[in-house]
VOGU-3710 file (C-alpha; in Angstrom, 3 decimals, decimal comma):
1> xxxxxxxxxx> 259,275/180,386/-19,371  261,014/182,241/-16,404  259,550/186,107/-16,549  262,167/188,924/-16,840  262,806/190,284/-13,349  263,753/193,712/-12,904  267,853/193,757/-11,606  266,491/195,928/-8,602  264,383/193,470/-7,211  265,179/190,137/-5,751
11> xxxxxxxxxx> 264,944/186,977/-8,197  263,693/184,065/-6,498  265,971/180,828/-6,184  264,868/177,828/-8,444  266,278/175,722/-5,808  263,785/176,587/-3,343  260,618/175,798/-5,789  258,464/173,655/-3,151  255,930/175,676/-1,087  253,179/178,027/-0,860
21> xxxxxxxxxx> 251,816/181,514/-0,229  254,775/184,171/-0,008  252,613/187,131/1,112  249,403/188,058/1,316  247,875/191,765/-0,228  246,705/192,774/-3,501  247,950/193,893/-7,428  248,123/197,488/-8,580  249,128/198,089/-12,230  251,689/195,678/-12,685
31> xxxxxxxxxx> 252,750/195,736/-9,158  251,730/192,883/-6,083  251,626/195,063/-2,968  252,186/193,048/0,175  250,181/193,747/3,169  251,826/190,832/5,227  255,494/188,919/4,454  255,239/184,853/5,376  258,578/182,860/5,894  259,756/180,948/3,234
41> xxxxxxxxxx> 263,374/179,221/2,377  264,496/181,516/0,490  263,727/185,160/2,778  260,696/187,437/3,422  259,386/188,835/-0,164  259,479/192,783/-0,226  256,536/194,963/-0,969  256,307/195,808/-4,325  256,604/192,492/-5,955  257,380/193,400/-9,715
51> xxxxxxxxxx> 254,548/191,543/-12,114  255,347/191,635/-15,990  252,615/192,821/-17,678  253,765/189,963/-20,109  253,909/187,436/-17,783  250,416/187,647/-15,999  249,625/183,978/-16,608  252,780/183,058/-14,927  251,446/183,581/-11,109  248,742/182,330/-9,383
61> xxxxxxxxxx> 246,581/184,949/-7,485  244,280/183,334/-4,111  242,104/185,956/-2,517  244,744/188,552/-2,371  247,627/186,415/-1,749  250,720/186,263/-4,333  251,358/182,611/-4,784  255,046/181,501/-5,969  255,364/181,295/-9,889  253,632/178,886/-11,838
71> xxxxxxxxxx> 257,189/177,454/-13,058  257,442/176,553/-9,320  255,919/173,465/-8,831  253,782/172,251/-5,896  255,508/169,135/-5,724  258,214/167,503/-7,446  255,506/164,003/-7,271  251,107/164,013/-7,388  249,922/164,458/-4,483  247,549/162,052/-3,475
81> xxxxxxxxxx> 244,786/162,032/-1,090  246,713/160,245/1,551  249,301/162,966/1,465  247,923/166,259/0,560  247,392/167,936/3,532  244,604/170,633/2,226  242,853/172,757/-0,526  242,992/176,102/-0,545  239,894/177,816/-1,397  239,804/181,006/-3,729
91> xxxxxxxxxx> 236,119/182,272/-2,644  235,957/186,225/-3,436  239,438/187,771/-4,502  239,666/190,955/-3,808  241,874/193,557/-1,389  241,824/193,080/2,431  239,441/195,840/3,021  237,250/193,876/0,438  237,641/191,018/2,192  236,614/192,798/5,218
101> xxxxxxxxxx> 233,616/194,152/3,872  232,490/191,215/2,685  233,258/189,328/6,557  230,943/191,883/7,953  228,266/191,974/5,037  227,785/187,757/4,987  228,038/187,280/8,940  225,158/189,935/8,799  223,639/187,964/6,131  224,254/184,799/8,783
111> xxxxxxxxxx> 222,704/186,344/11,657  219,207/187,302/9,877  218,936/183,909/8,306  219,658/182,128/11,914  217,508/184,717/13,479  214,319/184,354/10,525  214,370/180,697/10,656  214,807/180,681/14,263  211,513/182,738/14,518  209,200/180,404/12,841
121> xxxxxxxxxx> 210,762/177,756/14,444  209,977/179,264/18,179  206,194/180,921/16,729  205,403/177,158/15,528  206,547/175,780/18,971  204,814/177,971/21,284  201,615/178,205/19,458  198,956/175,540/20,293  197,237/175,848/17,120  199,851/175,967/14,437
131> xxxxxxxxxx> 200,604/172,395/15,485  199,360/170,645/12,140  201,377/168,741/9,399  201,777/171,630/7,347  203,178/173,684/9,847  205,292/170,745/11,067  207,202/170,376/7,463  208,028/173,947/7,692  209,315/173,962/11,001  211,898/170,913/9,848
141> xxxxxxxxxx> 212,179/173,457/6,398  213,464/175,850/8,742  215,707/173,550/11,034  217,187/172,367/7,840  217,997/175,789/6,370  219,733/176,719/9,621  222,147/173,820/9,260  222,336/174,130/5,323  223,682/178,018/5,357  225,699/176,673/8,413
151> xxxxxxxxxx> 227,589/174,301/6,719  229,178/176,967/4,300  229,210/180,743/5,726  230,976/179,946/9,072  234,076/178,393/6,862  233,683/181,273/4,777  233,895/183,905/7,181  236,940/182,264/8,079  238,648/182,398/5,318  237,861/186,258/4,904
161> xxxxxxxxxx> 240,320/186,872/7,366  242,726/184,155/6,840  246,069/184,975/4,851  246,175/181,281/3,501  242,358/180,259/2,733  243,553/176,450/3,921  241,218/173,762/4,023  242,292/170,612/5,133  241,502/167,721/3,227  238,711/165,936/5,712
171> xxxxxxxxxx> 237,317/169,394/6,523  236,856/169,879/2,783  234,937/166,183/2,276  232,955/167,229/5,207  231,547/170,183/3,707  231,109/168,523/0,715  229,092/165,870/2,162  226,659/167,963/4,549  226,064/170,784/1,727  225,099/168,333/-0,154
181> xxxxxxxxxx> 223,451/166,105/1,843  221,448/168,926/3,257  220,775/170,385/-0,014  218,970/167,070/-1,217  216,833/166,861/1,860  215,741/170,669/0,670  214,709/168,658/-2,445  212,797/166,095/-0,771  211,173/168,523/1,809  209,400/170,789/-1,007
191> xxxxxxxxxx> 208,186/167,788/-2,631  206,764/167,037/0,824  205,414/169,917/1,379  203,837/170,308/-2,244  201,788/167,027/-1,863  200,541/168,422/1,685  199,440/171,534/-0,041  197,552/169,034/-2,536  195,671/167,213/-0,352  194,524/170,144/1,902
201> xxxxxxxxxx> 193,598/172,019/-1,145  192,220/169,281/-3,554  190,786/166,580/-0,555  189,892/169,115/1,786  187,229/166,574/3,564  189,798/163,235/3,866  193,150/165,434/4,546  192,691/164,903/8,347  192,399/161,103/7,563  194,992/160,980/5,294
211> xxxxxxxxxx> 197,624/162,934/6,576  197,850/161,673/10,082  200,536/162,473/12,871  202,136/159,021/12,132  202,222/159,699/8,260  203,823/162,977/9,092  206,342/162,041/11,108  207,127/159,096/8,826  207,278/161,467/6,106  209,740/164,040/7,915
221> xxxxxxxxxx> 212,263/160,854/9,177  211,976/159,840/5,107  213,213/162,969/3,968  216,157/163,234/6,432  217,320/159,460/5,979  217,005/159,383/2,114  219,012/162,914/2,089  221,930/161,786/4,054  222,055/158,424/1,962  221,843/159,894/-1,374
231> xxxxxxxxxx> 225,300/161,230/-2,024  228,029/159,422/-0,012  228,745/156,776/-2,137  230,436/158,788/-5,095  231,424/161,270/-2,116  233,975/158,248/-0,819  234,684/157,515/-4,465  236,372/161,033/-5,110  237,986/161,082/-1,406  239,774/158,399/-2,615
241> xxxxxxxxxx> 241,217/159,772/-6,204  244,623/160,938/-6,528  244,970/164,660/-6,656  248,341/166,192/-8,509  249,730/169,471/-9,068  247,530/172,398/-7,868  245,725/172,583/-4,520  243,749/175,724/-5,302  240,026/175,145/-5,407  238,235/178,486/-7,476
251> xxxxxxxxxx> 235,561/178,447/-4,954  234,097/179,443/-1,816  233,145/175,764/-1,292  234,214/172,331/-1,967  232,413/171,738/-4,933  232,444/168,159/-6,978  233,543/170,522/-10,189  236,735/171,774/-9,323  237,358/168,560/-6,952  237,494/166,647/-9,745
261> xxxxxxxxxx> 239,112/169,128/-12,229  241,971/168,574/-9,654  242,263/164,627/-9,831  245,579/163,271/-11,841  243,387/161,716/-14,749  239,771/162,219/-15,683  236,937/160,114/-14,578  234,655/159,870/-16,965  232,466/157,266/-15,128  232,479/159,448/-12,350
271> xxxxxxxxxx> 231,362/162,634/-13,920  228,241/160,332/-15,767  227,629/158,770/-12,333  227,399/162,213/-10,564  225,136/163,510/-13,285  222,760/160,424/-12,932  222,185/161,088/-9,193  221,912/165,147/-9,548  219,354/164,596/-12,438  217,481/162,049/-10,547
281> xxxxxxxxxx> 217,749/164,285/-7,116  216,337/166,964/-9,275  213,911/165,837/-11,418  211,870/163,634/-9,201  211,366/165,908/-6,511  210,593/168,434/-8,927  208,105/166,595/-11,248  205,969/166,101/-8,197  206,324/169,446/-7,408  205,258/170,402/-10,516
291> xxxxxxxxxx> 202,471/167,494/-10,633  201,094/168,864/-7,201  200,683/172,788/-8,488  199,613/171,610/-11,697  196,407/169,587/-9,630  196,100/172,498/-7,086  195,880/175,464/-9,909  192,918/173,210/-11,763  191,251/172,631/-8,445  191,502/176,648/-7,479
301> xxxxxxxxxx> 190,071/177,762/-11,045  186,709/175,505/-10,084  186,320/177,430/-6,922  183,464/179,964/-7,820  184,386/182,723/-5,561  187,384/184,977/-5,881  187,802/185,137/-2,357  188,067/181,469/-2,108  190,894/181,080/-5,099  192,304/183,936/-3,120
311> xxxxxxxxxx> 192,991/181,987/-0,010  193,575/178,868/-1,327  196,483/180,317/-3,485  197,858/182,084/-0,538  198,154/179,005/1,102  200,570/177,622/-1,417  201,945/181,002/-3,044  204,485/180,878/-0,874  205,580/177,598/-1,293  205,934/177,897/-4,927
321> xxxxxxxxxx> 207,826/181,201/-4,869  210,430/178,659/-2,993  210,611/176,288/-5,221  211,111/178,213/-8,106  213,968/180,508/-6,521  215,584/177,102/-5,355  215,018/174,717/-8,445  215,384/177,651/-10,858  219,595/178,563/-9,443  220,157/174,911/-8,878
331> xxxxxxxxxx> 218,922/173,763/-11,889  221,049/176,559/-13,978  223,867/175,607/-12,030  224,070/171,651/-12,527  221,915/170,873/-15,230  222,844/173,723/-17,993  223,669/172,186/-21,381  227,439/173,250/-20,842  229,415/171,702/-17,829  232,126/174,257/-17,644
341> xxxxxxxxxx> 231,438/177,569/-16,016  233,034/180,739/-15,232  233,925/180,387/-12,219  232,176/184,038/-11,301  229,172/182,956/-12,607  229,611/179,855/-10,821  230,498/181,565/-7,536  226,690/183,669/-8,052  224,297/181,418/-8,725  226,006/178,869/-6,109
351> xxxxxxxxxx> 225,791/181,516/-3,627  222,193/182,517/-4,679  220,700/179,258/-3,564  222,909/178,359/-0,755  222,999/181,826/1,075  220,250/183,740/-0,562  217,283/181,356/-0,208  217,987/180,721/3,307  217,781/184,101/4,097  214,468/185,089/1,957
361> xxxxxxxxxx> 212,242/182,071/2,917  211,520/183,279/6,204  210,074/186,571/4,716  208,149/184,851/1,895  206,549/182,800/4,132  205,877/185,177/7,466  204,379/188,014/4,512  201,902/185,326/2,602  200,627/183,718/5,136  198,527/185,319/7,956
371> xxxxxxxxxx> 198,837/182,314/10,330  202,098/182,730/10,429  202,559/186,378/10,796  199,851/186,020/13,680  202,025/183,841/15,838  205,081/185,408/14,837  203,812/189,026/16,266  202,635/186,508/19,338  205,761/185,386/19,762  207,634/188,909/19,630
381> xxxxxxxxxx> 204,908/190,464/22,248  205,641/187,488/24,313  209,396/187,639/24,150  209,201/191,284/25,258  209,972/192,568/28,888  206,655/193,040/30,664  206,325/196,980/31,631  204,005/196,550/34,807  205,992/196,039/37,697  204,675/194,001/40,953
391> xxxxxxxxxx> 207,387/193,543/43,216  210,315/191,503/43,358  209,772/187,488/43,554  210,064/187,662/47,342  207,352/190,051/47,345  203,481/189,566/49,014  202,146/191,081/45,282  204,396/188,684/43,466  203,094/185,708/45,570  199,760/186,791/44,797
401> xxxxxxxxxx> 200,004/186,960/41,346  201,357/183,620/40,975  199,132/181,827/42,366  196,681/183,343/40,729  198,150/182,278/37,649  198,261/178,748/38,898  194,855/178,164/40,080  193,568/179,625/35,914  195,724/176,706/35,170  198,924/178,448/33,752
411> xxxxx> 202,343/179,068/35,464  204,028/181,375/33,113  207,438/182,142/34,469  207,645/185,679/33,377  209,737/187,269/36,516
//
């Protein structure tokens, strides 16, 4: 039904009912306030776009942006996925100061999760002695969160300051692929990582036997091969669906729920397919997980001393705050008994474990382990400017000191 326009304001043309965004603000009352006119066929929109309170469900609304009428329609045939050009991504709506707050707040959120993770990775390098498997898993851990937060804040940010919050169609299936991707090499990682803690803890005298460099590093290549292969097959499969009427994706990411709430006609194989390799992704990592702790909690309780149970669950405290903060959002999010979400609740728990756990593993594990907080206070002293001053690199005192340092058998270049 076409909603009652005021006669002081300008009724849009039915002929021109083809395209997109008109202008870009926010809604006050009953009123769209634009911050920012775009062309279209039919004239710039003024501020002040009247909005019947009646009528609400007749307009689309995409992060501030007033989209043309629902009675408009996209396209007069379905788009497909060899024609659409793009998805346009809801993420956060709000005003554009809100958007700008929220620019500022994630790309601070960005920079401390590159910056934590970048830590451990540097502490782990540089120091000699944390050079063991254990220490090894967690520096790919952390290599793996930098690119798993990096494959959806960056876009993100973007689209914080874009008017149109346009993702083109192979940019879309490209996040798609490496946030997921990444995410199930997460999975495979803390199961990993969960068996290490098992044999150091529960076959403390055949661990160095049994977890050797070459086991290690086939076990790291494992988890990065197996993650990469697990979802492209039904990623392809959806690429290749037909997609009709709407472009507008409710979410901050391309996820496989709204992707396929957009497709012309419901795939029910598809959906049972996706579930199969989600639950599977899930579950087996986590039941070893689970089997691991379960081993390492009966062989702590047999340790006589409290001090002993005391370091042997700080070793692996840590690692099982992890997996519960990661499992437990994921878990909520894909496996829940109903499918369909709010899409705000959706949008939360999404951004818990893609953005949130990045950022807090770094802390978890540089405050419970002491190993770790050692070489990370190393690594800050050493990064520091050194205060005593000897001369430029020219200088006789400079010379001196080098060579100094070379005949003690270390050539640190720190001039």
């Amino acid at each position: 039904m076409t909603p009652d326009w005021p006669t002081n304001s300008k009724r849009p043309n039915p002929a021109h009912n083809r395209q997109r965004t008109i202008a870009a603000g926010y809604y006050k009352g009953n009123y769209f306030y634009s911050q920012k006119s775009l062309q279209e066929t039919d004239g710039d929109v003024s501020v002040g776009i009247p909005f019947p309170a009646s009528g609400k469900k007749e307009y689309s609304v995409i992060m501030g942006s007033f989209i043309a009428p629902r009675y408009t329609k996209i396209s007069n045939t379905p788009n497909t996925s060899s024609t659409i050009t793009g998805f346009i991504l809801l993420g956060f709506p709000c005003s554009r100061e809100g958007q700008i707050l929220l620019f500022l707040l994630f790309s601070v959120v960005y920079l401390l999760t590159l910056m934590g993770n970048g830590s451990i990775i540097c502490a782990v390098y540089r120091n000699q002695r944390l050079h063991t498997p254990m220490y090894i898993f967690l520096t790919n851990f952390s290599f793996l969160e930098i690119w798993y937060v990096t494959s959806t804040v960056p876009n993100m940010l973007a689209n914080f300051l874009s008017d149109t919050k346009v993702i083109s169609f192979s940019g879309c299936f490209l996040q798609f692929y490496f946030f997921f991707s990444l995410g199930s090499t997460e999975c495979f990682f803390l199961a990993i990582m969960a068996f290490d803690r098992y044999l150091a803890i529960c076959r403390p005298l055949r661990y160095p036997t049994i977890m050797t460099g070459h086991l290690c590093t086939n076990l790291v290549a494992s988890c990065w091969i197996l993650g990469f292969l697990w979802f492209p097959a039904p990623i392809i499969v959806i690429s290749q669906m037909s997609f009709c009427g709407s472009r507008i994706i409710d979410h901050f990411l391309c996820d496989p729920g709204p992707l396929l709430a957009l497709t012309c006609a419901r795939a029910p194989v598809m959906d049972c397919f996706w579930m199969i390799l989600s639950s599977l992704l899930l579950f087996i990592p986590f039941l070893c997980n689970m089997g691991s702790y379960t081993l390492v909690v009966r062989a702590v309780l047999r340790v006589p001393s409290a001090a002993g149970q005391r370091k042997a669950f700080s070793t692996c405290g840590s690692h099982l705050a992890v997996v519960s903060l990661f499992y437990g959002s994921v878990m909520v999010m894909y496996l829940s008994p109903t499918t369909e979400h709010e899409s705000g609740m959706q949008k939360l728990v999404t951004l818990f474990y893609s953005v949130g756990t990045p950022l807090i593993n770094p802390v978890i594990y540089s405050l419970r382990n002491k190993d770790m907080k050692h070489a990370l206070q190393k690594f800050h002293e050493s990064t520091k400017v050194n205060k005593s001053y000897i001369g430029p690199p020219w200088s006789l005192q400079f010379m001196m000191r080098k060579n100094l340092n070379c005949e003690m058998g270390y050539d640190q270049k720190r001039y």
